[in-house]
Structure formats: C-alpha cells, structure tokens
C-alpha positions in Angstrom: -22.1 -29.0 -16.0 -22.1 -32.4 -17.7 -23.3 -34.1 -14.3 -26.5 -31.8 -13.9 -27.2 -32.8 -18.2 -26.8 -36.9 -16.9 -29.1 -36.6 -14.2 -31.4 -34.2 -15.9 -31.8 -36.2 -18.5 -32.4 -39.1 -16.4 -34.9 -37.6 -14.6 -36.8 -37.3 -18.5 -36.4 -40.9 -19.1 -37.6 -41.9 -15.9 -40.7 -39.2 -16.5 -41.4 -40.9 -19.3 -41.6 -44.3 -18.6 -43.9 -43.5 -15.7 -47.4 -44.6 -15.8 -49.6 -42.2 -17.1 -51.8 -40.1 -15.2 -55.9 -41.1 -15.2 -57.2 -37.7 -15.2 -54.4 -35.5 -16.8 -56.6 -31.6 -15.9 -56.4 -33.1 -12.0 -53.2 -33.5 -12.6 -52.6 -29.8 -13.7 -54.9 -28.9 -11.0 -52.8 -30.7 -8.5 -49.0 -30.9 -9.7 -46.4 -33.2 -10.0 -44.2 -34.5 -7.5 -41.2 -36.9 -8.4 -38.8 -38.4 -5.9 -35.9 -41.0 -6.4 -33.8 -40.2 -3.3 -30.9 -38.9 -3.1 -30.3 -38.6 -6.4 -33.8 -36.9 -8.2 -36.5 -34.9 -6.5 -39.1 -32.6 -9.0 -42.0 -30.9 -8.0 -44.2 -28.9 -10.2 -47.6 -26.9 -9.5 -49.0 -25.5 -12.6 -51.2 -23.4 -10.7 -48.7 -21.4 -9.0 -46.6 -21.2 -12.2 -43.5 -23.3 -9.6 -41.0 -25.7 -10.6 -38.2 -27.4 -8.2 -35.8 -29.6 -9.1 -33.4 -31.0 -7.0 -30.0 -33.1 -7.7 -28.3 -34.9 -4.9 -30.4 -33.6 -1.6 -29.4 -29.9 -1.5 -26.5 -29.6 -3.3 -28.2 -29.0 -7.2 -31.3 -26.9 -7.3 -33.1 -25.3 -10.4 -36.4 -23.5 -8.8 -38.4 -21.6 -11.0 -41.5 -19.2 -9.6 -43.7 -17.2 -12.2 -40.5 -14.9 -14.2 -38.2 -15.9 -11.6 -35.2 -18.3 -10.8 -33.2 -19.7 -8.8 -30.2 -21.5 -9.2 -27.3 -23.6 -7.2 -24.1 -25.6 -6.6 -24.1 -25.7 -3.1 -22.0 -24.5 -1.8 -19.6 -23.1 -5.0 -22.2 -21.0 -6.7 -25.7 -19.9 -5.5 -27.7 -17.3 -8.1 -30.9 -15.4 -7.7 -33.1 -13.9 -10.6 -36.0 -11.7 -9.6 -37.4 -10.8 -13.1 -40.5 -8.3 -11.6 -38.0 -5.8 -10.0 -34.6 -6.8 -12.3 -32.6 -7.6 -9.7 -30.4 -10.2 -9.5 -27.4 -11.6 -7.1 -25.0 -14.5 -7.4 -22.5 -15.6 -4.6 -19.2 -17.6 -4.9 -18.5 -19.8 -2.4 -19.8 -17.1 -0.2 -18.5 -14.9 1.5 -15.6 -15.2 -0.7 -17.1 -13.4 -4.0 -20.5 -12.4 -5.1 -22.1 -10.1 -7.8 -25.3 -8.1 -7.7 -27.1 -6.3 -10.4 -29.7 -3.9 -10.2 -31.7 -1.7 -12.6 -29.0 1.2 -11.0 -26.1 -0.8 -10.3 -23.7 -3.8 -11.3 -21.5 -5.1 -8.4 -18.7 -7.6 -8.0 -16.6 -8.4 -4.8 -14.3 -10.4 -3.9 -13.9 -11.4 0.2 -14.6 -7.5 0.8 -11.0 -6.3 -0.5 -11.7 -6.9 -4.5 -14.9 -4.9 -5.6 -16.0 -3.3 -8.8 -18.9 -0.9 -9.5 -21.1 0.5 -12.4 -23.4 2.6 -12.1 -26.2 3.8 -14.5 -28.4 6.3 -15.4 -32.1 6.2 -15.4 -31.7 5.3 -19.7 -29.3 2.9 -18.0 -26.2 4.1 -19.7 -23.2 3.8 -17.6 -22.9 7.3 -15.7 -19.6 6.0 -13.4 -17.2 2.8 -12.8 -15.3 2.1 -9.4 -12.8 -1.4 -8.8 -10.8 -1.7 -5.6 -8.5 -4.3 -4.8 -8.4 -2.7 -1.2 -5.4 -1.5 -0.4 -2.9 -1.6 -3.3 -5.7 -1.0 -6.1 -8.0 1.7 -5.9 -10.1 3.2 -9.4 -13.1 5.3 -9.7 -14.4 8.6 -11.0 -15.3 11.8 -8.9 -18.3 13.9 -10.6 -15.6 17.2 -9.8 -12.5 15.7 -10.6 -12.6 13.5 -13.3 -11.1 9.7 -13.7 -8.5 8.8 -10.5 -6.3 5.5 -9.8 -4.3 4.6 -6.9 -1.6 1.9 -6.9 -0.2 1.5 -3.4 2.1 2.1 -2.0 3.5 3.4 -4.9 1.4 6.5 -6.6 -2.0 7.2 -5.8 -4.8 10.1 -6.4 -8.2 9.2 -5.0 -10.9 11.9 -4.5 -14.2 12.2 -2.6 -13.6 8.7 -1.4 -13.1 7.2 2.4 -14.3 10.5 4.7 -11.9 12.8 2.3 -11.8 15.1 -0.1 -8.6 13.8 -1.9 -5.7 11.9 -1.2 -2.2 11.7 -2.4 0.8 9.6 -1.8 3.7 8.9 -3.6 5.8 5.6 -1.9 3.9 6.1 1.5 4.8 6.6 4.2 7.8 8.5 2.7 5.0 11.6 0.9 0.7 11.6 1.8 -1.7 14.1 2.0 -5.1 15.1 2.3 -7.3 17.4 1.8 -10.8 17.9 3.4 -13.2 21.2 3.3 -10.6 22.9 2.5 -7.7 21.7 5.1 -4.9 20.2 3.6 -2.4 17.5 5.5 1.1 16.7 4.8 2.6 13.7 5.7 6.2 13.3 5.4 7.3 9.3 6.7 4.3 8.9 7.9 3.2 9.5 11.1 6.1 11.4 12.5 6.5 14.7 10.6 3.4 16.2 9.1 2.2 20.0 8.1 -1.1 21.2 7.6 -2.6 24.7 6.3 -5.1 26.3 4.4 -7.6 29.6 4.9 -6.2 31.3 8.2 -5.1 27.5 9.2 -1.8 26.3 10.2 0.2 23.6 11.9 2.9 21.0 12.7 3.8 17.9 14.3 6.5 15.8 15.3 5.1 12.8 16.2 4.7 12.0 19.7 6.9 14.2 21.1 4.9 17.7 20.3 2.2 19.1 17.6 -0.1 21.7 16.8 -2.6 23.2 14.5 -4.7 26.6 14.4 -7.6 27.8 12.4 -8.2 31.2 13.6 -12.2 31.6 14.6 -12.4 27.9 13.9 -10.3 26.1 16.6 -7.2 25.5 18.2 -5.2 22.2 19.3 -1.8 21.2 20.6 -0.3 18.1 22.1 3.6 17.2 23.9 4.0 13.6 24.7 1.1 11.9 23.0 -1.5 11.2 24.2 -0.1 12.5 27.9 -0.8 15.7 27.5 -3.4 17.5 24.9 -5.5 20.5 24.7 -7.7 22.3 22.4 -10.2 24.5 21.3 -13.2 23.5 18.6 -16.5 25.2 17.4 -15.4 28.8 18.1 -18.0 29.7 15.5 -20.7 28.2 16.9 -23.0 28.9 19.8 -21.3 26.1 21.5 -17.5 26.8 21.6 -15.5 23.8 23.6 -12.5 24.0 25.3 -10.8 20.5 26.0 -7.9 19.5 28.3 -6.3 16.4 28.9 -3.2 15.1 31.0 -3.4 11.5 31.1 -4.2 9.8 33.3 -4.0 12.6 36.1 -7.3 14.6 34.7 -9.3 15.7 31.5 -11.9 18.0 31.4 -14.4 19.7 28.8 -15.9 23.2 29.3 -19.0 24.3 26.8 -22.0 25.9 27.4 -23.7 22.7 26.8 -21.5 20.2 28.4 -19.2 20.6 31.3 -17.0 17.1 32.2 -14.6 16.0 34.7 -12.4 13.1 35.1 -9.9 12.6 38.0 -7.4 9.4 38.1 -9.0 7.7 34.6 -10.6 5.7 34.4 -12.0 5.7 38.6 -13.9 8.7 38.5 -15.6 11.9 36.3 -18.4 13.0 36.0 -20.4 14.8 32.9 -23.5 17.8 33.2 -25.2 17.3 29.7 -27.1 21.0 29.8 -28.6 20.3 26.3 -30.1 16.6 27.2 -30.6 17.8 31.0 -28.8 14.8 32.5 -26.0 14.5 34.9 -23.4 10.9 34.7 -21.2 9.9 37.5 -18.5 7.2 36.6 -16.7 5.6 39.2 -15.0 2.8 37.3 -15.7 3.4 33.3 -17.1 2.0 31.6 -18.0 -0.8 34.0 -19.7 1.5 36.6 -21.7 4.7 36.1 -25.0 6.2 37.0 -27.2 8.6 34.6 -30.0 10.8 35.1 -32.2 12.7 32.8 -35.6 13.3 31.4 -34.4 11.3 28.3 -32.1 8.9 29.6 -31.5 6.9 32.7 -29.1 4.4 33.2 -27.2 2.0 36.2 -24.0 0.3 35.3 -22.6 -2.5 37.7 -21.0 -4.5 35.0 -20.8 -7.2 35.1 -23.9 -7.8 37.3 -26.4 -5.7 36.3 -27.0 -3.0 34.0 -30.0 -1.1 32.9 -30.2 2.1 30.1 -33.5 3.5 29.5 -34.5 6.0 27.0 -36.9 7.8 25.4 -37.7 5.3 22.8 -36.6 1.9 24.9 -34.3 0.1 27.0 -31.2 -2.2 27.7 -30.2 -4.4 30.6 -27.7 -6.6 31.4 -27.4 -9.3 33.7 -24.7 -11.3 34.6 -22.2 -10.0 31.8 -21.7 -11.3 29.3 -24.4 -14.4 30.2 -27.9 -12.3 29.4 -28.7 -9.0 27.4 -32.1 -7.4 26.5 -33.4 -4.6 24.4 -36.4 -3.0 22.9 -37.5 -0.3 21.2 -41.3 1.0 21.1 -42.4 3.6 18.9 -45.9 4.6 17.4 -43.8 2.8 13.8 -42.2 0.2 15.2 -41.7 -2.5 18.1 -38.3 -4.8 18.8 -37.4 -7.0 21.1 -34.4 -8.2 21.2 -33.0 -11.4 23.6 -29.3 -12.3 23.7 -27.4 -15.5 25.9 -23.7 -15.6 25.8 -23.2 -12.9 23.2 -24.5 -16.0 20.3 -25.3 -18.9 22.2 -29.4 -17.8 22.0 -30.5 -15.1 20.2 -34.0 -14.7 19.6 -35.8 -11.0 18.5 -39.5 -9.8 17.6 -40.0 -6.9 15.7 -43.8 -5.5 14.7 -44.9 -2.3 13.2 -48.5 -1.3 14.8 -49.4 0.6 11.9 -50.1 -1.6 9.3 -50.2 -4.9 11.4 -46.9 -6.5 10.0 -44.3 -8.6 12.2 -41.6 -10.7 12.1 -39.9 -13.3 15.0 -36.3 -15.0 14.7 -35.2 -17.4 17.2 -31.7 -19.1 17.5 -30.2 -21.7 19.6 -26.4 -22.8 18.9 -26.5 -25.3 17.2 -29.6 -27.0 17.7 -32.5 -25.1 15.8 -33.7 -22.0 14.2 -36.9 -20.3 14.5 -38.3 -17.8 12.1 -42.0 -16.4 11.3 -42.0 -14.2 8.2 -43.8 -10.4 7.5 -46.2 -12.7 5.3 -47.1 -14.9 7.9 -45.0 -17.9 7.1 -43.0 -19.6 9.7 -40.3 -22.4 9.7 -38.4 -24.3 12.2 -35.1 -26.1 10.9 -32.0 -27.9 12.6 -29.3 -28.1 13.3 -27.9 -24.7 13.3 -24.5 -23.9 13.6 -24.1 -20.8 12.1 -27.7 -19.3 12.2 -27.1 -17.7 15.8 -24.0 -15.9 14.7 -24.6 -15.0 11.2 -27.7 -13.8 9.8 -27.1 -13.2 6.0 -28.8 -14.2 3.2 -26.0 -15.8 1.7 -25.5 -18.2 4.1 -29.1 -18.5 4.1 -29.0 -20.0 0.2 -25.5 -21.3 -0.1 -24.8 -23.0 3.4 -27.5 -23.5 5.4 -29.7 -26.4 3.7 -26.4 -28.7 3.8 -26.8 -28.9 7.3 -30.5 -28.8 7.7 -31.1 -32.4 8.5 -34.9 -31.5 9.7 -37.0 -28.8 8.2 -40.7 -27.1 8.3 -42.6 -24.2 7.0 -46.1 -23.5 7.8 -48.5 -20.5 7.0 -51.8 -19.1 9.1 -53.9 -21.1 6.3 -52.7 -24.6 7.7 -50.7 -24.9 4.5 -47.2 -27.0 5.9 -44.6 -28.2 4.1 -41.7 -30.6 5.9 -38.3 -32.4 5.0 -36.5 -35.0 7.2 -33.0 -36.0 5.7 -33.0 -33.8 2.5 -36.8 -35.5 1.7 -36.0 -38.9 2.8 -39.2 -38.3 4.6 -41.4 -35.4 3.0 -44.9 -34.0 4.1 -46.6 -31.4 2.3 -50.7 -29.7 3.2 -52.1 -27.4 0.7 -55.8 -26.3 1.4 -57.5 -29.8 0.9 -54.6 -31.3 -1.0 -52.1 -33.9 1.6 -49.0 -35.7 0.1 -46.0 -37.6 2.4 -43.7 -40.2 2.0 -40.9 -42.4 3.1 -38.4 -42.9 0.2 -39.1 -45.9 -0.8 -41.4 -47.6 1.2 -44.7 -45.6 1.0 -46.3 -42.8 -0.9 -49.6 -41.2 -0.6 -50.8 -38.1 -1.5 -55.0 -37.3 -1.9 -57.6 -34.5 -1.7 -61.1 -34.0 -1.4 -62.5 -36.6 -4.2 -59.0 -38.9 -4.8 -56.3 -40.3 -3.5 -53.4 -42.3 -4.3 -51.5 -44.4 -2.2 -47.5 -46.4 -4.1 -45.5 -48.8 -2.0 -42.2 -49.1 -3.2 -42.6 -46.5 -5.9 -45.3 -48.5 -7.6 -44.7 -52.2 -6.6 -48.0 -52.1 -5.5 -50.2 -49.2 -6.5 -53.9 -48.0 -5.7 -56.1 -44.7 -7.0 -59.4 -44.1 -5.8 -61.9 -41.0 -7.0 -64.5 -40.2 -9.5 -63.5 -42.2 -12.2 -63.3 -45.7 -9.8 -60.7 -47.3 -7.8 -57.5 -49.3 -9.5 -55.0 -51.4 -8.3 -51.7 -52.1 -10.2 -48.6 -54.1 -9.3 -45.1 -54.7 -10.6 -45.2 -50.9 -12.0 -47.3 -51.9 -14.6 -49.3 -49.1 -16.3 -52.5 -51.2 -16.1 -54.4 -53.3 -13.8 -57.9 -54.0 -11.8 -59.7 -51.3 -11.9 -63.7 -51.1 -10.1 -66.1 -48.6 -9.3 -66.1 -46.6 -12.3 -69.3 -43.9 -12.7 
C-alpha cells in the first residue's frame, strides 16, 4: 500500500498549491474535479455527499457515496461497503476468491471448491459454521445431528447436506452409504456391489450385470445388463402409480393414469399422451424433431432449422441452430424478451414489470460494445466488450471490466450524462445546468448558469467569468487581470 500513500499524498500537495477558488460556497455548490492523467483523477460533489479518487486510470479507486465505499486494486482486490443495509462483498482476483457478509451471513470462497459459512441469529450471535474444501474437506453442523467432518477419501460423516440425509464413507470406494427418508444405501467398492433396506424395503446390485430393490406399497425396480434392460414400478401410493419398462434401444414405455409413452428404435420414434396437461408429443428423431399439442403447450422441432415452443406464459424459437434464438415471457408481473446470436456472439434482453412501471434493457455484442439501461432510468454504453456477452456477473463488472473499457457513457432521462474516452483522457460530464469536459492537458472548461471557467494547459493560460467579474491569469499564477466586477 505504500504506492497508493505516494500518490495520495501527491495528490494533497498538488491540492494545495492550486490556486484558490474565487467564490469558495460555489465551489461547494458545484464540486471539485482534479485531473493529472494517468496518474491522479479526484472528483468531489459536496452536495451529493460523493467522492472518487482514482490512481493510474482504473486500476486504484477509492469512491465514497453518503455511508458507503468502494474500494479497488484492479484486478487483485475489488471491495464493496453498503453501510444502509450492512452488507458488504470483496472479490480476489475474481472468480478465484471472494467474501461476503451480511447482517445473517459471513461467506468466504475460494474458486467454488474452498468455502466457509457463518451464520447468525437475529442478536447476531453465531447460530452455525460450515467450511468445504470440496471434495476432500467437508465441515458443518446439522440442527438434528450435531457437529460433522468429512476428510476424503479417508473418513467422513456429513448430514442433511447435498440431496441426503447422511453420508458415510470410510476409504471410498472400498465402504459408503446413505441414508435418505428413511432408505439406507450400502456401497461396498463403489459402484459394483451395493445393498439397500429399511421399512418393508430391500435390495441388491451387482453392478452392471443385474440389481434390484423393493419397497412394498411404495415401488419396485430391477435391472440385468445396465442400462439394456430395466423396469420398475414407482408411486404405488399415489393416485398415479407408474409402471416403466425399458430395453434399450429396442423399446421403452411408461404406463400411468396420467401419462402413457412409447418409444420404438430410440431415439427415431415415440410418442407421449400427457392426460394431466391434455397434450399429445410425437418424436421422430429426439430431440431434434418432435411435434406437441396441447391447450398449454405447443411446439415444432426441426432442429436445426426451425423450432418454435409456445406456452401458456410465452414462447421460444429457433432458427438456423445454433445461429438465432428467441424467448419471452408475458405475465400480468412481468415482461422478457430475450434475443440470442451464436449462443454469445449477440445477446441482447428486455425485461419490464407492468405493474409498477419499472424496466431494464442489456445489450451485448462480442467484443465491440455493451448496452445497458437500468430499473432507475440510467443507461450506459461502453466498449470494447469481450467478456460482457458471455459473463454477466457483478464481479467482473467491478474487477475486470473498466480495464478494458477504452470508451464509456452514462446518461439518465434528466439529460444528466457523464462520458470517459481513454480512462478520462477525454472526460464530459452534464448535471442539470452545470457542463464540464476536457482533453488532458490541452483544454478545460467547465461553467453553469452565471460562471464559467475555461484552463489551457492546466492553467497556463486561465480565464473565470460570473458575478464577481471576469479574470485572466497565466503561467499558473494565483493572480492576474481581473474586470467586470459588480
């Protein structure tokens, strides 16, 4: 950190040696802006309670709005503090590592296989604690079972974690098991020998050759030659008991008294009666070509030239797989539209929610711009954009994205604007009656309704004009002619 304390500290030097301001309460009114580029750029509005600084273009940034911050090394260390909702999130050369905090949680995670947990109580003491260093590392704490660790492949307990009840091992694949409502597994060198039981349940398998398990009311299922030849029974205690069969790739069928389904020679033809969604499918080549029909759903597949779905809620359609894609969604809550080329090439969606007026747009075009309008009104245009189209995360958002932003511009429905060419090279900013621009180092002007100000070379030549008169310096000297006053 003993770079940022240098140029920080230059940046106070240079601040004050600067010729004071004429009218210092215009001043507060108006802000300060500061620019020696690349190396310094500071802007300040009192009135907004904001404060940027920025070291080196986009790589050092200390933003401050009302009780909040932001700080960053681009593209090591990125962190956000939002101090009216006590949240707070810091990335690590993202994705490789990032923390989050929240008033019920503290996260940490490392590249999706590291991650620790703690979460709190409403008093925010700590009511349970989870760290995984997926797969050889697993800790945590089950509300029915107390503390559990898992060090694989060695020993491991784990409970009411990943779709189960518990799990056991003890140097997998040689011992496993789990246990789920009451069905427990036994794996013995995993996945060739394996028992399972519990209430009225009962099985076996040797893996591929046969297997079989029972539950009696429950279900039934048995296979010889996996996957060539299955069959089974499910929901017996339910009004919609299903009876499956499959000898692959010869024929399969299902038989309920909501679904009956039928394939011959898989995957050239079948077709499927849905009795609970009244539709009918016919697949002659799935899942490239297939009709539906139904009062909810409708759909033509002739991948890959066309294809159309339609439901109750929307639509999708293809054309030309995989060169254009399009869906929406309308709803008396919410509108989307969503536009795809070349699966990333151009991406581009619109989403609204009639209600309560609100909508949001996000254009993409690899890798030559991005195009977003906010809920709040605020749109921007920036580019290049070479991840934008593919990835649409926040952290590359904060910690990538403005390195590679050579042009950028936000702009609201008030005519307020603000654009950046080259990191602020070249700067233009609109605020309600206030304008400011310049060209690093050549020109500078910024000016409102009764003054204006206009630097060449950062003050080599220098002229104010308002209220108080009109005065003209050179040489960055803090004085000079000055006419006009009232």
């Amino acid at each position: 950190m003993s770079i940022i304390r240098v140029f920080i500290a230059v940046l106070l030097a240079l601040l004050a040696f600067a010729p004071p301001s004429r009218a210092a309460q215009a001043q507060a009114e108006t802000g300060t802006i500061f620019t020696l580029w690349p190396f310094l750029d500071y802007r300040e509005s009192p009135a907004e309670g904001f404060s940027n600084l920025s070291i080196l273009g986009p790589l050092i940034k200390f933003q401050k709005k009302g009780a909040d911050r932001d700080t960053a090394f681009r593209p090591f260390f990125y962190q956000s503090n939002q101090d009216h909702d006590r949240r707070s999130a810091t990335y690590f050369l993202y994705p490789a590592a990032f923390t989050e905090n929240t008033p019920e949680t503290d996260t940490f995670e490392v590249v999706r296989l590291f991650q620790k947990s703690d979460f709190r109580k409403d008093q925010g003491t700590e009511r349970d604690a989870s760290a995984m260093l997926f797969p050889f590392y697993i800790a945590g704490r089950s509300e029915k079972r107390g503390d559990y660790r898992s060090f694989f492949p060695f020993y491991g307990d784990i409970y009411d974690r990943f779709w189960r009840d518990e799990y056991h091992f003890l140097m997998f694949p040689l011992y496993g098991s789990t246990v789920n409502r009451g069905t427990t597994v036994k794996h013995y060198l995993y996945p060739f020998f394996s028992t399972t039981s519990g209430e009225k349940e009962s099985g076996f398998e040797l893996f591929p050759l046969y297997g079989q398990s029972a539950k009696e009311g429950v279900y039934s299922k048995r296979y010889v030659l996996w996957p060539f030849y299955t069959t089974g029974k499910s929901a017996l205690n339910t009004d919609n008991p299903t009876e499956k069969s499959f000898l692959f790739p010869l024929y399969a069928s299902t038989d309920s008294p909501k679904k009956t389904s039928r394939s011959f020679f898989w995957p050239f033809f079948g077709y499927t009666e849905d009795r609970a969604q009244q539709s009918k499918e016919i697949d002659y080549f799935w899942p490239l070509l297939y009709t539906v029909r139904g009062p909810k759903r409708n759909a033509d597949n002739y991948l890959p030239l066309y294809s159309r779905d339609t439901f109750a809620d929307g639509e999708k359609r293809w054309y030309l797989w995989p060169f254009f894609r399009h869906e929406e969604i309308r709803s008396e809550a919410f509108n989307r539209d969503y536009d795809r080329v070349l699966f990333f090439l151009y991406r581009s969606s619109h989403e609204s929610w009639p209600k309560d007026g609100r909508q949001r747009s996000r254009t993409a075009l690899w890798p030559l711009f991005l195009y977003q309008t906010k809920e709040r009104g605020v749109s921007s245009i920036s580019l290049p954009a070479p991840v934008e189209s593919v990835l649409d995360k926040d952290g590359i958002e904060k910690n990538w994205a403005p390195l590679w932003r050579l042009y950028q511009r936000r702009w609201d429905e008030d005519g307020n604007s603000a654009s950046s060419l080259l990191w602020n090279l070249y700067w233009h900013e609109r605020r309600g009656e206030q304008l400011a621009y310049e060209l690093f180092p050549l020109v500078f002007y910024r000016g409102g309704k009764t003054e204006s100000e206009v630097k060449l070379f950062k003050g080599l030549v220098s002229w104010k004009s308002g209220d108080q008169g009109t005065d003209l310096s050179l040489f960055w000297l803090p004085f000079g002619l000055k006419w006009g006053e009232k």
